[in-house]
N, C-alpha and C positions, 0 to 999 in steps of 0.2 A: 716790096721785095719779093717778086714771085708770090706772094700770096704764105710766105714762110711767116709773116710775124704784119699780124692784123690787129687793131683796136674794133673791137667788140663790147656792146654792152656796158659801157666804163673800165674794160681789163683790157689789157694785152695778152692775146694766146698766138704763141708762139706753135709751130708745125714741128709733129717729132724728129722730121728729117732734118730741122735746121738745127735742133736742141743736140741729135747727135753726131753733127756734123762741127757740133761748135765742143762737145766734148771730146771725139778726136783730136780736133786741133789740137784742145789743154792737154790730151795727153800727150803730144807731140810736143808741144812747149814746153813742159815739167821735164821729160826726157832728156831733151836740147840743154836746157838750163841745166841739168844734174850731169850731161855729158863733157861742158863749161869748166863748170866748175872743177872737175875730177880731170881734165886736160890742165888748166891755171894752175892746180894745187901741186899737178907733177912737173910739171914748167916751170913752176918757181922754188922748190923743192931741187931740182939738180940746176937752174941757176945759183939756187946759192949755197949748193955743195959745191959749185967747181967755181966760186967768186967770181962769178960774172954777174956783174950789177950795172948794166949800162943800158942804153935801148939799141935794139938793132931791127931791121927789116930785113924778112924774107920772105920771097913768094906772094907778095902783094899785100902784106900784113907785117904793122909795126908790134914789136915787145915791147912795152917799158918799166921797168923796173920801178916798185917804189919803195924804198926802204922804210923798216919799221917806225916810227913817230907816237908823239903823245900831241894829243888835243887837248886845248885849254879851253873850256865851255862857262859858260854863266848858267847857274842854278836856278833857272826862273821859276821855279816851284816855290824854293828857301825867298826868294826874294818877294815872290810875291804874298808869301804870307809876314814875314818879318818888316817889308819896307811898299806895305801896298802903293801909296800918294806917288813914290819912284819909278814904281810897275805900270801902274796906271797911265805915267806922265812919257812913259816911253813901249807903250805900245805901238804897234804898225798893224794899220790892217792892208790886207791887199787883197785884190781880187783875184777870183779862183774860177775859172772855166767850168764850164757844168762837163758830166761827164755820167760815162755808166761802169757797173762791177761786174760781173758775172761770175758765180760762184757756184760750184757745182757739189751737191751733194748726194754724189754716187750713193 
């Protein structure tokens, strides 16, 4: 990659310009994301002061409304320790793509 992120010596050293090119981005994302959110929360907020609960499209983007619900979940913590042989007998495994994190600690 341009020479931004080489294996050396058994490590990867990354180039500062690409370290803070990749932490502008994040703070561009966090930004976006917390911009998001604070649009949605007022969007749904005077949707449902004025009881409009339906999906509409404008402007090349769909709304959809979803009203409040409760989730019914299985305890697999309580099950697994109370009825192991059941937990055991109905696990699933699945496979999982490899992948990377980058976490920045400014």
């Amino acid at each position: 990659m341009n020479n931004l992120i080489e294996y050396k010596n058994n490590k990867v050293e990354i180039a500062e310009e690409a370290v803070k090119k990749l932490r502008k981005l994040e703070e561009k994302r966090l930004e976006a994301e917390l911009a998001m959110k604070t649009f949605k929360e007022e969007l749904l907020e005077l949707m449902e002061q004025n009881d409009f609960k339906e999906s509409f499209e404008v402007k090349g983007m769909k709304v959809t409304y979803k009203k409040a619900s409760q989730r019914t979940s299985l305890d697999s913590k309580k099950i697994k320790e109370e009825l192991p042989d059941i937990y055991d007998k109905y696990l699933k495994t699945s496979d999982v793509k490899s992948s990377i994190s980058i976490e920045f600690l400014w």
